[in-house]
C-alpha positions, -999 to +999 in steps of 0.1 A: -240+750-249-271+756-271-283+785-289-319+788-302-316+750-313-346+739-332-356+703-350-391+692-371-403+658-375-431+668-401-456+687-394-443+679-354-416+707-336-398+691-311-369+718-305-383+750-306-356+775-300-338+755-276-310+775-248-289+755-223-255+765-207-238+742-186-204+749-162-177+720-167-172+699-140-212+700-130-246+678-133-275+692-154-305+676-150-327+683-183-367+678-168-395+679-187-431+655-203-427+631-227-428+649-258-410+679-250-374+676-269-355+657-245-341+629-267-339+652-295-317+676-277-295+645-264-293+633-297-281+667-315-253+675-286-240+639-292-240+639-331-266+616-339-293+642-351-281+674-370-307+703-358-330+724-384-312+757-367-293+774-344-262+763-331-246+742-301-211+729-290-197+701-267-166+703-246-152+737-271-168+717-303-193+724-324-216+696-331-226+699-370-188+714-383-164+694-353-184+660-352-153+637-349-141+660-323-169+660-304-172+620-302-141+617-291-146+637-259-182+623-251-199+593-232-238+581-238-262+557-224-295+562-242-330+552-233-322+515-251-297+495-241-270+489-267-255+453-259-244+430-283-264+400-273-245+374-285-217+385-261-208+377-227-215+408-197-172+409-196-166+405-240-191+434-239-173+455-218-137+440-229-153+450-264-160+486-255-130+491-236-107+479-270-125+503-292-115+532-271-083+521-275-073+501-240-051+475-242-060+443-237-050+443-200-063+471-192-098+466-208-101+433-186-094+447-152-115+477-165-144+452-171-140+434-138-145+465-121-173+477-135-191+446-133-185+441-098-196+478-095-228+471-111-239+439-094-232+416-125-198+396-116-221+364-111-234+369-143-204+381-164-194+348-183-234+343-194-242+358-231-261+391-226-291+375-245-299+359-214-300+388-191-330+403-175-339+438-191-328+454-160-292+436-157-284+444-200-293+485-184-267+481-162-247+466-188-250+494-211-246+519-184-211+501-175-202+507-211-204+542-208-183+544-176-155+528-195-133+554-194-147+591-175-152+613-212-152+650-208-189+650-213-208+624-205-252+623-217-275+600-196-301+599-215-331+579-187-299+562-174-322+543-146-350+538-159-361+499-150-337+494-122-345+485-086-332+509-061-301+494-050-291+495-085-298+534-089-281+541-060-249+525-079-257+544-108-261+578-090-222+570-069-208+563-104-221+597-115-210+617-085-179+599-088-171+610-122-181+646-118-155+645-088-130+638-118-145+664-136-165+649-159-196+676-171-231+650-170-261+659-193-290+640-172-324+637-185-350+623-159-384+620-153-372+603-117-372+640-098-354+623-067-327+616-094-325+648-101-328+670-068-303+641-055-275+648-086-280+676-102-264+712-097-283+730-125-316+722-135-332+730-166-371+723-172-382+720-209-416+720-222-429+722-258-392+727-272-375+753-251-364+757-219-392+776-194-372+778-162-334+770-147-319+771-115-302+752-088-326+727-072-333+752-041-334+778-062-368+763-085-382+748-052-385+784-035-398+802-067-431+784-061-432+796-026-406+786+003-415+768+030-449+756+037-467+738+070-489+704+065-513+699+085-533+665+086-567+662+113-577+635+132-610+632+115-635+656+093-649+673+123-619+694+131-611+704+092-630+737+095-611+752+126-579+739+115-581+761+081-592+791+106-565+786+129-535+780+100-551+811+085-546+833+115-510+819+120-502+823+087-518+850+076-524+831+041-550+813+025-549+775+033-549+750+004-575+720+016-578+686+008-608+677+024-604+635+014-565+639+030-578+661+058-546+683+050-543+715+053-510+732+035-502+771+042-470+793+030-448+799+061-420+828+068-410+825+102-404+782+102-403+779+138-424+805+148-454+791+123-448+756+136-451+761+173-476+786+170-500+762+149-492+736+171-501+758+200-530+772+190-547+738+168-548+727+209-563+754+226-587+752+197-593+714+207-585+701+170-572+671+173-546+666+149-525+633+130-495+651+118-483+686+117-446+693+099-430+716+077-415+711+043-400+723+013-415+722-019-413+691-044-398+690-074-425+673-085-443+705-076-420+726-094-432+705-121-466+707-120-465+746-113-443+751-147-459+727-166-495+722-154-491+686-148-470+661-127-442+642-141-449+607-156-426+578-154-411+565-190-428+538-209-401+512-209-421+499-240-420+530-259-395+530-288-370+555-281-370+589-296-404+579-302-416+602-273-401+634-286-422+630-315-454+628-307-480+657-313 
């Protein structure tokens, strides 16, 4: 939980009375551009940043008067991998499972699974120096699943991996929460986060400007709409004109697409009565369907802009810095 959190770099705010509230046992996915306190947040609620003001706590902790407690109760997978290089995939993980305190048995079965989880048994005798940037982010992320801590903070977890490789990521996360492990998941990947999370919270310039469920954020912009694509130019005109009447709304056009989008109440209804009607008009049309709004709209409706995939070569914390 966070209360009115806020942090300065300089002259630069990147927290700016910063709320969040998150049930135990749940996903939050914590959306927003580069720049807009992210990291920062991350980095406070897992001890690695004291904040300028306000207050927060992890798992019953506070995070500035209860550090040690806090650490003990928390995972984290930041934006850089954190692999000692000179190790082997399996002494990494043997490592990691050892310094919470497994035995030694127990921290090399644990490592075996994980790599075989994560697609790196082939690899798991060669020194970590030697892996591609995407296999040491998979290593880092089976760090974190060592053990399934009361709160875990994924910080970009997939950032750089091929889809397969997300997929594993986002069954290891479902599969904690299961356990009852509370996830803190930052994303710019909104598939990520429509597909995990249960809570979302989108931040911009330092504080948080909207929360809800997934559904919930998509229908504040406007419920279901219909898409319609024409055949060619000639039939735009009369397509808006029919959509219109069945609608009763004003179309959005694209006129390079030849889409039409309108709002929709009645789903059904709006569907066969555009489809209906575009053919009695004699507009010839490419596809007609009805959808949900994106995430990535939600986005673009809170924040004026759509969401940008991370800069793998940007230092991080570097992008919660910038003016």
């Amino acid at each position: 939980m966070a209360e009115g959190l806020c942090k300065r770099y300089g002259d630069t705010t990147a927290l700016d009375g910063f709320d969040l509230a998150v049930r135990p046992g749940t996903v939050c996915g914590l959306l927003g551009p580069n720049g807009a306190g992210k990291t920062t947040a991350v980095r406070i609620f897992s001890t690695l940043l004291r904040a300028d003001g306000g207050r927060a706590t992890v798992a019953g902790f506070d995070v500035a008067r209860q550090a040690a407690q806090v650490r003990y109760r928390i995972g984290l997978a930041g934006q850089q991998p954190a692999v000692d290089e000179i190790l082997t995939g399996r002494e990494n993980l043997e490592m990691w499972g050892r310094l919470y305190r497994l035995d030694a048995r127990t921290a090399r079965r644990r490592a075996d699974e994980l790599l075989e989880r994560f697609g790196l048994s082939d690899a798991a005798g060669k020194r970590a120096k030697h892996y591609s940037g995407g296999m040491r982010r998979r290593l880092d992320l089976a760090a974190s699943f060592i053990l399934a801590p009361q709160v875990l903070f994924l910080d970009e977890p997939t950032t750089g991996l091929d889809p397969r490789n997300r997929n594993e990521v986002w069954k290891s996360v479902q599969a904690l929460v299961a356990a009852g492990t509370t996830v803190l998941l930052t994303t710019q990947y909104l598939e990520e986060a429509d597909r995990l999370a249960d809570q979302i919270a989108v931040i911009d310039s330092g504080r948080v400007i909207a929360e809800g469920t997934p559904g919930e954020l998509k229908s504040a912009i406007g419920g279901d709409r219909i898409d319609v694509v024409t055949r060619d130019a000639a039939g735009l005109a009369e397509a808006v004109r029919v959509i219109a009447q069945v609608t009763g709304a004003e179309p959005e056009t694209d006129p390079d697409a030849r889409r039409i989008s309108a709002p929709v109440r009645d789903r059904i209804g709006a569907l066969t009565g555009a489809a209906r009607e575009l053919a009695e008009a004699g507009v010839e049309v490419e596809d007609l369907a009805l959808r949900r709004p994106t995430l990535d709209e939600v986005f673009l409706h809170l924040t004026g802009h759509h969401a940008a995939a991370v800069d793998p070569a940007d230092p991080a914390g570097r992008q919660e810095v910038r003016a």
